[in-house]
N, CA, C and O atoms as a Tinker XYZ file with bonds, in Angstrom:
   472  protein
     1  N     60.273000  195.521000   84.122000    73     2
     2  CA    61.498000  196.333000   84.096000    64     1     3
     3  C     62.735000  195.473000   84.365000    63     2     4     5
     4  O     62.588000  194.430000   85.001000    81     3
     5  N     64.094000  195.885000   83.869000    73     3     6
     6  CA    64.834000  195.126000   83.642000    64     5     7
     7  C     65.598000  195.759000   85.184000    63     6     8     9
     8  O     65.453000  196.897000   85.632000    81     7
     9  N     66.465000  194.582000   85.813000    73     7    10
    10  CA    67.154000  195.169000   87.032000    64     9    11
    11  C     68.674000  195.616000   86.437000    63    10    12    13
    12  O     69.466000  195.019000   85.707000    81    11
    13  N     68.694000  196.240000   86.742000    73    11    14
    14  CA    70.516000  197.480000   86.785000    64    13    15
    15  C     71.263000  196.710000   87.447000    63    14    16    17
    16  O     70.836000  196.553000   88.591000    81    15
    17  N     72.405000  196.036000   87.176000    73    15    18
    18  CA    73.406000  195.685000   87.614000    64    17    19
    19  C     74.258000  196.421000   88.201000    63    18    20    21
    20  O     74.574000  197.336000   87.441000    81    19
    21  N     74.981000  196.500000   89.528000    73    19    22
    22  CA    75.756000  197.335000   89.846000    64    21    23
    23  C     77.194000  197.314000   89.045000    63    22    24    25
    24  O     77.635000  196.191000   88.799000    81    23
    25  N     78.156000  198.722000   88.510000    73    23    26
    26  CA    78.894000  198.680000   87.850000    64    25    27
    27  C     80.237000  198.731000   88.589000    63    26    28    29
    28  O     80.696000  199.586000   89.347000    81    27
    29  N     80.891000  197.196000   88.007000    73    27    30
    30  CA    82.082000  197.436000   88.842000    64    29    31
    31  C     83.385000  197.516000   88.079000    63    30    32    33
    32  O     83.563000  196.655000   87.217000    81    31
    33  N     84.083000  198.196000   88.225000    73    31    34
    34  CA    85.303000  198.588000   87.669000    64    33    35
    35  C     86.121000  197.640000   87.222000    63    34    36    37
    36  O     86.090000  196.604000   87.886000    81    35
    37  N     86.795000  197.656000   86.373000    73    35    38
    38  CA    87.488000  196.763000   85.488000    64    37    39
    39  C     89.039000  196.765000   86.662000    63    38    40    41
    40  O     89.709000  197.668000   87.163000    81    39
    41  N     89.071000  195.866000   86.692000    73    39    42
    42  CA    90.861000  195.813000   87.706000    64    41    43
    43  C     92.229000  195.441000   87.020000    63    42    44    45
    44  O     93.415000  195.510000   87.343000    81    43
    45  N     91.623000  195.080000   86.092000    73    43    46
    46  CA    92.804000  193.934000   85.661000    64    45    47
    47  C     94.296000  195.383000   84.741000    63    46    48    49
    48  O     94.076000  196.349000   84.011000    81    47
    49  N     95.475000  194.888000   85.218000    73    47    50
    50  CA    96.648000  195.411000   84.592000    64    49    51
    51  C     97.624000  195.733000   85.366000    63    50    52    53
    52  O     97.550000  194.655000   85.956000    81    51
    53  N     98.771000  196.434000   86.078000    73    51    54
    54  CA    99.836000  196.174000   86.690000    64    53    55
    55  C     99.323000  197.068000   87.546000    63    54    56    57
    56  O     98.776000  198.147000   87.315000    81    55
    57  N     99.591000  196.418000   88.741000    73    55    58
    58  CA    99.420000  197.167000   90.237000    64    57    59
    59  C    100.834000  197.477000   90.979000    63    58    60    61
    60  O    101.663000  196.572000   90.887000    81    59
    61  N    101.235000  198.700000   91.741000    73    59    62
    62  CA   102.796000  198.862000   92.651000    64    61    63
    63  C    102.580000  198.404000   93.643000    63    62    64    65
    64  O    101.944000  199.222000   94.308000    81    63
    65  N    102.795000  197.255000   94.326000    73    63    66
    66  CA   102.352000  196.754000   95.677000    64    65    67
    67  C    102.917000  197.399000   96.452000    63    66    68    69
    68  O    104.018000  197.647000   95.959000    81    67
    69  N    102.808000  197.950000   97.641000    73    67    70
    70  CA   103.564000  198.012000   99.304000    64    69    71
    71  C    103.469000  197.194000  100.319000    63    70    72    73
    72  O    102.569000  197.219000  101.158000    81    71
    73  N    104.376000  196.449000  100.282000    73    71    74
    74  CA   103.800000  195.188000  101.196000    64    73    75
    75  C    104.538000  195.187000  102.475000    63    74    76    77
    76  O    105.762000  195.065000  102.440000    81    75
    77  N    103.829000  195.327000  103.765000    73    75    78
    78  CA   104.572000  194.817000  104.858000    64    77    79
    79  C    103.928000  193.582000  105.323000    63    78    80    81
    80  O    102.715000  193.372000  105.345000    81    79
    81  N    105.389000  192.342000  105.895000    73    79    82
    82  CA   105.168000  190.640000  106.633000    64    81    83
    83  C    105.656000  190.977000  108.161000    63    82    84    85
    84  O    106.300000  191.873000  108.707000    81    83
    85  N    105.114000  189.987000  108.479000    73    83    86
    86  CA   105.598000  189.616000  109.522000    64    85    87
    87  C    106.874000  189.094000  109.956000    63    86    88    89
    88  O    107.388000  188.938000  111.063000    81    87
    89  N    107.315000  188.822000  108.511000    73    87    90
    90  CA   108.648000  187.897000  108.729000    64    89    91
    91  C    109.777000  188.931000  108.094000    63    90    92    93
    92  O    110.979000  188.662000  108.093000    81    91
    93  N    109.510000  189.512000  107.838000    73    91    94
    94  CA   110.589000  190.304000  107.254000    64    93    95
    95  C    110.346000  191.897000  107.939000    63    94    96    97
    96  O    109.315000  192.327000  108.456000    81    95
    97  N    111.582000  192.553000  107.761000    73    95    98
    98  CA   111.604000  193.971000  108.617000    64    97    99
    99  C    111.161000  194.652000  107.258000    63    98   100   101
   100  O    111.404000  194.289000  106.107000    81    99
   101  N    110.402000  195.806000  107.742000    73    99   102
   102  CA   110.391000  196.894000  106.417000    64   101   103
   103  C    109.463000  196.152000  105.913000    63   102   104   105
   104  O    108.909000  195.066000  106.085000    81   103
   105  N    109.453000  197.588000  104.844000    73   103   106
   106  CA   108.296000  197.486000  103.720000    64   105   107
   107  C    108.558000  196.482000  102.205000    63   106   108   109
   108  O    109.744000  196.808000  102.136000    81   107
   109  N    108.459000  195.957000  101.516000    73   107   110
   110  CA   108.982000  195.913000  100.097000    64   109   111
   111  C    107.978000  196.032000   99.057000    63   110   112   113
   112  O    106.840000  195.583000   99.191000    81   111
   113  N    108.458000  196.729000   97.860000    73   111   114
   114  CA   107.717000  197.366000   96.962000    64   113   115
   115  C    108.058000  196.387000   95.057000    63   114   116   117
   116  O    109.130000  196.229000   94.474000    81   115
   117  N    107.121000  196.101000   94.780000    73   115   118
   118  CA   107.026000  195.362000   93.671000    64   117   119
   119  C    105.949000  195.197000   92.952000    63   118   120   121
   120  O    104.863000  195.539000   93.421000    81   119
   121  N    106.046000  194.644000   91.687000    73   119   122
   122  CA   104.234000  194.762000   90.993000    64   121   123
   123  C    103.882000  193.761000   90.613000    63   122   124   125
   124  O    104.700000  193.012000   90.080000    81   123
   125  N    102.589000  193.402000   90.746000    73   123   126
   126  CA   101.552000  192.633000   90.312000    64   125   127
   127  C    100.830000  192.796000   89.249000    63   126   128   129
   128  O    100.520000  193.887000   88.771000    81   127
   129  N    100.423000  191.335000   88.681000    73   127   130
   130  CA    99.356000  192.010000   87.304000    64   129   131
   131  C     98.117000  191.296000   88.113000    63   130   132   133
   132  O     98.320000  190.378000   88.907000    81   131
   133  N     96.873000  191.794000   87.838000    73   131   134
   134  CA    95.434000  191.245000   87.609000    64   133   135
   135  C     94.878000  190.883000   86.417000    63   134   136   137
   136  O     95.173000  191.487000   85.385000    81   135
   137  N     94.045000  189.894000   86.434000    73   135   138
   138  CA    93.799000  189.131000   85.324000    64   137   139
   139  C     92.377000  188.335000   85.060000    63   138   140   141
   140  O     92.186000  187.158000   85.365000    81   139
   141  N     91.555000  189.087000   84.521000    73   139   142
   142  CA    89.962000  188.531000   84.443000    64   141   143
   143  C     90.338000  187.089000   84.520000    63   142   144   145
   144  O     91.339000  186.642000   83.960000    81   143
   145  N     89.485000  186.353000   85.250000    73   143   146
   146  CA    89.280000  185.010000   85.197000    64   145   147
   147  C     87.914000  185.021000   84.263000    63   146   148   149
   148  O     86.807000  185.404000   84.641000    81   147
   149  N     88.200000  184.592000   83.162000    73   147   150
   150  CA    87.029000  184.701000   81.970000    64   149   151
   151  C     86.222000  185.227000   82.132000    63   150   152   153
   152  O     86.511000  186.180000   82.855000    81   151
   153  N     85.184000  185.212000   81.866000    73   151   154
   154  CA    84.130000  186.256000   81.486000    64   153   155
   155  C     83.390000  187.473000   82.584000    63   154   156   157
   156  O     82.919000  188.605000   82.474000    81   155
   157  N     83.578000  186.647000   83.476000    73   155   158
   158  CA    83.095000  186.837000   85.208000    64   157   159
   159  C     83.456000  188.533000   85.229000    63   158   160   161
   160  O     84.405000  188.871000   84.522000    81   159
   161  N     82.847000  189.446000   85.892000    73   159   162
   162  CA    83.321000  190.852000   86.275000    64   161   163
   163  C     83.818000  190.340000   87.516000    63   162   164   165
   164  O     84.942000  190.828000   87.400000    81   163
   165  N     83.878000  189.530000   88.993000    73   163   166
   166  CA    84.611000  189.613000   89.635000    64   165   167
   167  C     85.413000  188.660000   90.106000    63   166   168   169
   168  O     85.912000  188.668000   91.232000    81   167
   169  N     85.608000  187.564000   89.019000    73   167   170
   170  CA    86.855000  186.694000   89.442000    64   169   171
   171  C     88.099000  187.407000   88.720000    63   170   172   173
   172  O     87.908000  188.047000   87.685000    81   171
   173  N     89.337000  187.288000   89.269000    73   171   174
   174  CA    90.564000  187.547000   88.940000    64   173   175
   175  C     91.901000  186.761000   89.038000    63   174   176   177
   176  O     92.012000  186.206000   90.131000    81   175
   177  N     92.667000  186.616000   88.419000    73   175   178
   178  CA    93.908000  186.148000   89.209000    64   177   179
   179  C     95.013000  187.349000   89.645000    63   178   180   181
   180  O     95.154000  188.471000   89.158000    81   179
   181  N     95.541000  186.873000   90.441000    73   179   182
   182  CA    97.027000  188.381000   90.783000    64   181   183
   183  C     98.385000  187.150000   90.669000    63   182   184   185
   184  O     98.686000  186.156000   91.329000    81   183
   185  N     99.004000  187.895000   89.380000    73   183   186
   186  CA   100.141000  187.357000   89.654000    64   185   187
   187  C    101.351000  187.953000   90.426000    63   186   188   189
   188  O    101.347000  189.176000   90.567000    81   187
   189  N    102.430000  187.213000   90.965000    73   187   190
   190  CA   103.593000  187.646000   91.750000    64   189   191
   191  C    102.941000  188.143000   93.119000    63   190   192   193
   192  O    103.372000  189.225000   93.518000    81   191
   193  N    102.225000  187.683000   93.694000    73   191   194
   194  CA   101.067000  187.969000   95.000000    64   193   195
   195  C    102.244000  187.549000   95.452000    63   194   196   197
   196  O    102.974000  186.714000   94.917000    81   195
   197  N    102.528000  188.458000   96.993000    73   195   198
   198  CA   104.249000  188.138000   97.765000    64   197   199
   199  C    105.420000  187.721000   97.305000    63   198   200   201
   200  O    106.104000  186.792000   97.734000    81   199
   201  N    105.676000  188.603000   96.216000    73   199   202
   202  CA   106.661000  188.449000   94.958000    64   201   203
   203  C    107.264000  187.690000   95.053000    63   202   204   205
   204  O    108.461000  187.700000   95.339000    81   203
   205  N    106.343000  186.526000   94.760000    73   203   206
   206  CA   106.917000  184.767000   94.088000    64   205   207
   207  C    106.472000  184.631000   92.809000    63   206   208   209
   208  O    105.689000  183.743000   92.472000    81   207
   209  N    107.086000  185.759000   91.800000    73   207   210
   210  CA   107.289000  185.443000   90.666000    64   209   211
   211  C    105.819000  185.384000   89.851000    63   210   212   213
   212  O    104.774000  184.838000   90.205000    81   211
   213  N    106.121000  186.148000   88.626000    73   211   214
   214  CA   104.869000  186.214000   87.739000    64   213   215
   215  C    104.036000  184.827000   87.077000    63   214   216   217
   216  O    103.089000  184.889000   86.294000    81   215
   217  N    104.488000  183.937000   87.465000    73   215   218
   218  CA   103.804000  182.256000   86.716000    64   217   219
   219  C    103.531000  181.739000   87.812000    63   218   220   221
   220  O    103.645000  180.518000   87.699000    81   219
   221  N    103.085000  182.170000   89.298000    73   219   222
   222  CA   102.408000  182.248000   90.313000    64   221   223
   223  C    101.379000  183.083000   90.488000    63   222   224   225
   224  O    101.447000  184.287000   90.731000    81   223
   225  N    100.103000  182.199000   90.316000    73   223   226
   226  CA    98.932000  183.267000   90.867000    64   225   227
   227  C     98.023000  182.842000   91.958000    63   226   228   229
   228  O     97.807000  181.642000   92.132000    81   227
   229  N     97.402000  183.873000   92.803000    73   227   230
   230  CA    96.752000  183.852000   93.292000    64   229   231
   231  C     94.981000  183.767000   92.854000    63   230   232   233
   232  O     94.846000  184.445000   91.836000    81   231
   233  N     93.949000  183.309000   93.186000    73   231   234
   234  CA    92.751000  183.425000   92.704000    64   233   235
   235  C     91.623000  184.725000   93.397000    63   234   236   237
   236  O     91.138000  184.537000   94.512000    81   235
   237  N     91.483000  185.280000   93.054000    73   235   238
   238  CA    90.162000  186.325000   94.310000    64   237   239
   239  C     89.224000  186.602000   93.741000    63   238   240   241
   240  O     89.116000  186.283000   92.557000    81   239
   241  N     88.154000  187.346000   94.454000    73   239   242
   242  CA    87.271000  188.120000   93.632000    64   241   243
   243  C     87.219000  189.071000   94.275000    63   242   244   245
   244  O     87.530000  189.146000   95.464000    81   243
   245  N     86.717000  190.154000   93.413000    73   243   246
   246  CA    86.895000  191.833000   94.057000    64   245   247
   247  C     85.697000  192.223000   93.539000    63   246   248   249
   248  O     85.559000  192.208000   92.316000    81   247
   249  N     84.868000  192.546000   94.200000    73   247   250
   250  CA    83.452000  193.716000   94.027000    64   249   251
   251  C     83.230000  194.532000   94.280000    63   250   252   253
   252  O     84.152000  195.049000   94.910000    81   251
   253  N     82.360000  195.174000   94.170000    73   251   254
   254  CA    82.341000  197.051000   94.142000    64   253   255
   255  C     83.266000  197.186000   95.672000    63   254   256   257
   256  O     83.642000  198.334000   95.911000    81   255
   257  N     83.503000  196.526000   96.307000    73   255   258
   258  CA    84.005000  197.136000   98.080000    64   257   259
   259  C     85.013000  196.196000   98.363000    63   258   260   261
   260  O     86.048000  196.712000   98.783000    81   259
   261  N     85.024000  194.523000   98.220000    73   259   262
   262  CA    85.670000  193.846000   99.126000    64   261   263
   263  C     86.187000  192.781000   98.362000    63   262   264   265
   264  O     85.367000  192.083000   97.765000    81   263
   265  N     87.289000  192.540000   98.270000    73   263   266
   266  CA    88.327000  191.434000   97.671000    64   265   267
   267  C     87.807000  190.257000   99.135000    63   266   268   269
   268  O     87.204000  190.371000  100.202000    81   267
   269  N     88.599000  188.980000   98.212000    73   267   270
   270  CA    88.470000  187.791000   99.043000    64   269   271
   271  C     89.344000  186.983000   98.585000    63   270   272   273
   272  O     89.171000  186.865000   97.372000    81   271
   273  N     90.323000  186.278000   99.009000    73   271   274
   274  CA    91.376000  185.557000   98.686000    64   273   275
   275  C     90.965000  184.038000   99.655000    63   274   276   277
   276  O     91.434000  183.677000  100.734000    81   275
   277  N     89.889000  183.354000   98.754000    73   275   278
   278  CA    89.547000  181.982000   99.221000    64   277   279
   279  C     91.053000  181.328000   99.802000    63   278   280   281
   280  O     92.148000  181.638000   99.333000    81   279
   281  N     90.823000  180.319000  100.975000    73   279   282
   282  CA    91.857000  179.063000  100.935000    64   281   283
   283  C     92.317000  178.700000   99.709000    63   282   284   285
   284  O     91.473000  178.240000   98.940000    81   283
   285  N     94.033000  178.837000   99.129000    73   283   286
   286  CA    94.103000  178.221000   97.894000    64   285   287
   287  C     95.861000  177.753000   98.201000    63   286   288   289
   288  O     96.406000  178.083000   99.254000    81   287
   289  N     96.632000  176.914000   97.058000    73   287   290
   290  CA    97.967000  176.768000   97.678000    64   289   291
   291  C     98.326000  177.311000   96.163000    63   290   292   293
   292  O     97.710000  177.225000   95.101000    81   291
   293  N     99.614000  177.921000   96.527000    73   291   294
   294  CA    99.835000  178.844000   94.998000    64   293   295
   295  C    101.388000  178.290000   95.069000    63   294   296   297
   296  O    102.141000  178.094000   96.022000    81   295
   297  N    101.590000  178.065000   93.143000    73   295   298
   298  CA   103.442000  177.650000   93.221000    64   297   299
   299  C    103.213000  175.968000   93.452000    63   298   300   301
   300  O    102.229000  175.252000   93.635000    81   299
   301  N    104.632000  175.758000   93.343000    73   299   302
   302  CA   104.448000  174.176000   93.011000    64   301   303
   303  C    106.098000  173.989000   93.772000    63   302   304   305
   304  O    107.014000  174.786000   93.571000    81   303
   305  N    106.192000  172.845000   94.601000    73   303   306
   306  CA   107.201000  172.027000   95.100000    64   305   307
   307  C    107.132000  172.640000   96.391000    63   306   308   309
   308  O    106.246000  172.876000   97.213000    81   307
   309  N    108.706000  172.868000   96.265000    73   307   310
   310  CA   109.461000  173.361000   97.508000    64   309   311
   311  C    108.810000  175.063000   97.131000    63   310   312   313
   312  O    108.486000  175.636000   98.172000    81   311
   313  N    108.648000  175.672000   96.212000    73   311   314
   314  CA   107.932000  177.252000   96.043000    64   313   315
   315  C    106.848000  177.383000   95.929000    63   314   316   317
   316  O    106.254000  178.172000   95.192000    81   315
   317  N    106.271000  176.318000   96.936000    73   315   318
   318  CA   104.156000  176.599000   96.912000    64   317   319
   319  C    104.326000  177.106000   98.311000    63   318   320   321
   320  O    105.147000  176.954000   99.216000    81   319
   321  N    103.032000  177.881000   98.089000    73   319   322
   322  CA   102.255000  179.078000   99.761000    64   321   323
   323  C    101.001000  178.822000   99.693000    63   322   324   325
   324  O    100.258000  178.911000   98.716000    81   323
   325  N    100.723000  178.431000  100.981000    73   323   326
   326  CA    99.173000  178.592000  101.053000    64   325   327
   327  C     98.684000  179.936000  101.237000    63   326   328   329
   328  O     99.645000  180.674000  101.452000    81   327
   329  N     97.812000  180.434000  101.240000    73   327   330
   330  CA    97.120000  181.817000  100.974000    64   329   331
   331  C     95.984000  182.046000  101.698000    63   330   332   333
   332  O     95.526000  181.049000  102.255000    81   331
   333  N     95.530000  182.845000  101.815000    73   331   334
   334  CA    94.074000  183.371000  102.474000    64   333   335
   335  C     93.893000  184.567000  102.675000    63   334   336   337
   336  O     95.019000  185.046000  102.808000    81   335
   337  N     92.973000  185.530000  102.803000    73   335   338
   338  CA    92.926000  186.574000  102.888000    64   337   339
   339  C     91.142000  187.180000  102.596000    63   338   340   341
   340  O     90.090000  186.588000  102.353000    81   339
   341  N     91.542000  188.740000  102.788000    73   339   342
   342  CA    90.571000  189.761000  102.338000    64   341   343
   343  C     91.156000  191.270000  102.057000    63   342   344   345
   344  O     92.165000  191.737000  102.585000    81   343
   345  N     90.514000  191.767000  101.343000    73   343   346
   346  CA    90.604000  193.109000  101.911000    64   345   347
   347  C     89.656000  193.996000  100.980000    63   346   348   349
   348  O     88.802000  193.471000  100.266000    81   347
   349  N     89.924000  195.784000  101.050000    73   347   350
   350  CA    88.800000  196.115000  100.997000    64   349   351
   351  C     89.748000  197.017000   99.631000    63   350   352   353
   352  O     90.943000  197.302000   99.554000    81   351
   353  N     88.195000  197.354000   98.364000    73   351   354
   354  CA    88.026000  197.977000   97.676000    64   353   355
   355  C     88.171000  199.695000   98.070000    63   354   356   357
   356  O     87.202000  200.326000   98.491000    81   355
   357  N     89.438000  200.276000   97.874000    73   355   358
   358  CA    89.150000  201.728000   98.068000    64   357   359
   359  C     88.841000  202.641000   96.919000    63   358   360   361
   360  O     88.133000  203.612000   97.183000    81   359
   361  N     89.329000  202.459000   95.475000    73   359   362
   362  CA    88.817000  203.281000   94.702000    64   361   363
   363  C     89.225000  202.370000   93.178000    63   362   364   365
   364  O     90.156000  201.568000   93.251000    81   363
   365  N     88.628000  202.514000   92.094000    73   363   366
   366  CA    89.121000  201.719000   90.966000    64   365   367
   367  C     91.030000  201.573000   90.437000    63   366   368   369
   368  O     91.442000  200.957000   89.454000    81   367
   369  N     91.883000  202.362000   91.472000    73   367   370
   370  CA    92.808000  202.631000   91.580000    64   369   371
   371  C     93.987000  202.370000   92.838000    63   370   372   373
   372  O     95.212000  202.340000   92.728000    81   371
   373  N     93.130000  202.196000   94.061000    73   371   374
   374  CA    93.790000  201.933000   95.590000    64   373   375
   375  C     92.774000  200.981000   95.782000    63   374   376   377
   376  O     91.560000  201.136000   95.655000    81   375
   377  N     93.707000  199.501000   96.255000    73   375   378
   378  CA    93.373000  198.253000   97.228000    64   377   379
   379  C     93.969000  198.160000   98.461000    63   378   380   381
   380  O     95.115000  198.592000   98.586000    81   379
   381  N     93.439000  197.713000   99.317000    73   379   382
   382  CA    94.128000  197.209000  100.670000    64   381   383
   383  C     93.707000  195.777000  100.621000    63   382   384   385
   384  O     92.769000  195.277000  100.001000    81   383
   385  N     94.733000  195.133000  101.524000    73   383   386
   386  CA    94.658000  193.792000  101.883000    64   385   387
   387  C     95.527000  193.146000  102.650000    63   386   388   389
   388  O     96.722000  193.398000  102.807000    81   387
   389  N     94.855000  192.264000  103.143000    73   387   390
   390  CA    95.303000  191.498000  104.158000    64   389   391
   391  C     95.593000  189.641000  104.065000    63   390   392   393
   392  O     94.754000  188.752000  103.915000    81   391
   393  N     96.745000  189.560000  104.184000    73   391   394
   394  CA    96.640000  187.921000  103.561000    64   393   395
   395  C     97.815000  187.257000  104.584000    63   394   396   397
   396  O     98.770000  187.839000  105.098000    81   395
   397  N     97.374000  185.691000  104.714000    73   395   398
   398  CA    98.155000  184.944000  104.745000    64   397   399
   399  C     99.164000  184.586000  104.137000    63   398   400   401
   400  O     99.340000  185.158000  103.061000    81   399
   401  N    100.041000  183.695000  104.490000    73   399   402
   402  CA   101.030000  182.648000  103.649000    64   401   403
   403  C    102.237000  182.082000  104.508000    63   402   404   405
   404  O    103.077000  182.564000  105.266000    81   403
   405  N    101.862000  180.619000  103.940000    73   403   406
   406  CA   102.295000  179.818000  104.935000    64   405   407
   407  C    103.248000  178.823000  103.697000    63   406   408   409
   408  O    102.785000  178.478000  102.610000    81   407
   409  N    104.426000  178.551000  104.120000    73   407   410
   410  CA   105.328000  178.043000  103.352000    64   409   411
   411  C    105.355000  176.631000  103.285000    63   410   412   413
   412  O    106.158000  175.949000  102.650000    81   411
   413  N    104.145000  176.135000  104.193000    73   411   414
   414  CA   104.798000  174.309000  104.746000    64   413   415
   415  C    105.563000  174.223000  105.859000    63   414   416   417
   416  O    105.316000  173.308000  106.645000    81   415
   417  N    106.419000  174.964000  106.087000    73   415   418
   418  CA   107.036000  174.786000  107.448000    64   417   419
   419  C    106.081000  175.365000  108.807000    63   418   420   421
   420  O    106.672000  175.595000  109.862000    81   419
   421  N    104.666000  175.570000  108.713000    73   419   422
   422  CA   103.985000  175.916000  110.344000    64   421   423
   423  C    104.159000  177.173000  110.193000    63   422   424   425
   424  O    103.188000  177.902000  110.394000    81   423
   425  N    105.158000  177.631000  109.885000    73   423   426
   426  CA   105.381000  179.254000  110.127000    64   425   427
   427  C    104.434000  179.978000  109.094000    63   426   428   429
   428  O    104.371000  179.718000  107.893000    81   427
   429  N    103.669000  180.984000  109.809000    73   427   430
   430  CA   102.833000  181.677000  108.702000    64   429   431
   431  C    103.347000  183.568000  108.605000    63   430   432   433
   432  O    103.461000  184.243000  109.628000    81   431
   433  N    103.534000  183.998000  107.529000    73   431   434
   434  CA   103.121000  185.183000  107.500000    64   433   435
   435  C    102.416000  186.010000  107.396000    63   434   436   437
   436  O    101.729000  186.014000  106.375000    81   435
   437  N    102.272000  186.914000  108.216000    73   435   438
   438  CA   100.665000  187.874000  107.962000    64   437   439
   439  C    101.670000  189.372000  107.248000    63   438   440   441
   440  O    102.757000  189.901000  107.480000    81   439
   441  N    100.673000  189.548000  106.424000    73   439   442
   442  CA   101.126000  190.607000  105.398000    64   441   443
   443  C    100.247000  191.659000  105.334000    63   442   444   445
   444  O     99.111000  191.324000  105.671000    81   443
   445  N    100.370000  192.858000  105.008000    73   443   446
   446  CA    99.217000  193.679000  104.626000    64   445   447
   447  C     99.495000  194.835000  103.691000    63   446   448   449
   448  O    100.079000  195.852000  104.065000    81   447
   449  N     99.036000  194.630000  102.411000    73   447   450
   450  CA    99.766000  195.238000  101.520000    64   449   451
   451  C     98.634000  196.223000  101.165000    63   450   452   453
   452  O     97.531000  196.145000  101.706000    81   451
   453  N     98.982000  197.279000  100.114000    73   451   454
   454  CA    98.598000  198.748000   99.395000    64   453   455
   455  C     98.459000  198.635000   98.090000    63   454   456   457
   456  O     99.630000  198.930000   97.853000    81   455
   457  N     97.976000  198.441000   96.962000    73   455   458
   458  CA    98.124000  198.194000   95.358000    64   457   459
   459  C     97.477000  199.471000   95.196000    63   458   460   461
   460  O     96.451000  199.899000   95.725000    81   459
   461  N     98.453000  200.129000   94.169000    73   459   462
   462  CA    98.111000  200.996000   93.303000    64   461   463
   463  C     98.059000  200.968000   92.131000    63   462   464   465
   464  O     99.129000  200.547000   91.692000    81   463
   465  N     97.088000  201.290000   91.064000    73   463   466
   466  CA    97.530000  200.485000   89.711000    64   465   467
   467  C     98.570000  202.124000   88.667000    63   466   468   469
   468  O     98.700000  203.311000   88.369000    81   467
   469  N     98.934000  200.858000   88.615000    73   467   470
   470  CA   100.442000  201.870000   87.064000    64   469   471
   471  C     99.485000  202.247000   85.957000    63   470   472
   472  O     99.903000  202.811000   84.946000    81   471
């Protein structure tokens, strides 16, 4: 008998972020795209991850429950962030997450944002 793969939802297309930092007061609201990393069902990229711009991405993978945002440095020069994170799968439609980002200067922000997809 052949084994059943568990079926996981397609993610990829524009998400409304809600993001609250540490470094900043308030909420701010902006969108992200997701983006199959080839063939894979759960690699992705997210672009504009802490709205630094859409030709900035982040790398993760998301499975039936739980995103993961490996150690990665995203952006180039003086506009690269290091990254890290997790968070959890709530429905093929609502993400939560939790991430780093650290600018080079020591100072890090902790963020924890809401994606809803458009």
């Amino acid at each position: 008998p052949e084994e059943k793969e568990d079926a996981i939802a397609d993610y990829s297309g524009t998400w409304k972020c809600t993001e609250a930092t540490s470094n900043l007061s308030g909420n701010s609201t902006f969108s992200v795209r997701l983006k199959k990393d080839g063939t894979s069902n759960t690699a992705y990229f997210m672009e504009n991850i802490y709205n630094i711009g859409f030709s900035n991405q982040a790398s993760l993978t998301i499975d039936a429950s739980a995103i993961t945002i490996a150690s990665q440095t995203i952006g180039t020069g003086n506009s690269s962030y290091k990254a890290s994170g997790s968070g959890t799968v709530n429905s093929s439609t609502k993400l939560t997450m939790s991430y780093k980002m650290e600018d080079g200067s020591g100072a890090v922000d902790n963020c924890s944002a809401t994606f809803e997809k458009q």
